[in-house]
ZAMARGU-4260 file (C-alpha; in steps of 0.2 Angstrom, whole numbers, plus 5000, padded with zeros to 4 digits):
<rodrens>
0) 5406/5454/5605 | 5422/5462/5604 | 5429/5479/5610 | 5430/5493/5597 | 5447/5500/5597
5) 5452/5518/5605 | 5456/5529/5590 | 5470/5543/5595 | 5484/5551/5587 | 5499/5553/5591
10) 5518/5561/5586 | 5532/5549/5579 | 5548/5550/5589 | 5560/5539/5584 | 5561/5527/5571
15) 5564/5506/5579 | 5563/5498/5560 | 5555/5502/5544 | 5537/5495/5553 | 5539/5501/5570
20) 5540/5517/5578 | 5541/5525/5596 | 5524/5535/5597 | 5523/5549/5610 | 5502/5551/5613
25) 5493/5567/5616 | 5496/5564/5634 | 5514/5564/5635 | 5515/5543/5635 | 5526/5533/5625
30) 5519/5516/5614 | 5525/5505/5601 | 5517/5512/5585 | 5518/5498/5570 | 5513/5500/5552
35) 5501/5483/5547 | 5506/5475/5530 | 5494/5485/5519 | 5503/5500/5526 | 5521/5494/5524
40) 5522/5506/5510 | 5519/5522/5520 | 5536/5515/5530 | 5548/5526/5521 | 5538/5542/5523
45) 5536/5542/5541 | 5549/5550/5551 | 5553/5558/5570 | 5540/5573/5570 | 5524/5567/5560
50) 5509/5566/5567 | 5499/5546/5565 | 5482/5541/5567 | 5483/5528/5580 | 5470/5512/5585
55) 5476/5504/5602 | 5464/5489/5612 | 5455/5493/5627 | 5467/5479/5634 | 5484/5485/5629
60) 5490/5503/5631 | 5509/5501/5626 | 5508/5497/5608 | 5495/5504/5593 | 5493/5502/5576
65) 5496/5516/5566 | 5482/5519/5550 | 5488/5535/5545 | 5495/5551/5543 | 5486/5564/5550
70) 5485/5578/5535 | 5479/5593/5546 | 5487/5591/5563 | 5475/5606/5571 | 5460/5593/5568
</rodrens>
């Protein structure tokens, strides 16, 4: 059965391509952030400052895939 993936979010830093961002989690650490296909168009509104929802595996802490923006960041 496979493991669920960690739900976070997390704060754009820098912008790598139009897919893939450096993501700064809620606890200071840095991960590749990337956008998957059926997100591709949300590329062009995500820059240095906005907050993501991010899933990450249970077996690989450096990178995540970002699902979306988060609308309220105080949630």
């Amino acid at each position: 059965m496979p493991e669920r993936p960690i739900e976070t979010s997390g704060i754009i830093r820098e912008a790598r391509s139009d897919r893939v961002f450096g993501v700064e989690l809620q606890n200071g650490k840095r991960i590749v952030g990337h956008l998957p296909a059926r997100l591709a168009k949300l590329g062009g509104s995500l820059s240095p400052g906005a907050n993501v929802w991010l899933e990450m595996t249970p077996f690989d802490f450096e990178k995540g895939r970002i699902t979306g923006i988060v609308e309220d960041p105080d949630e």
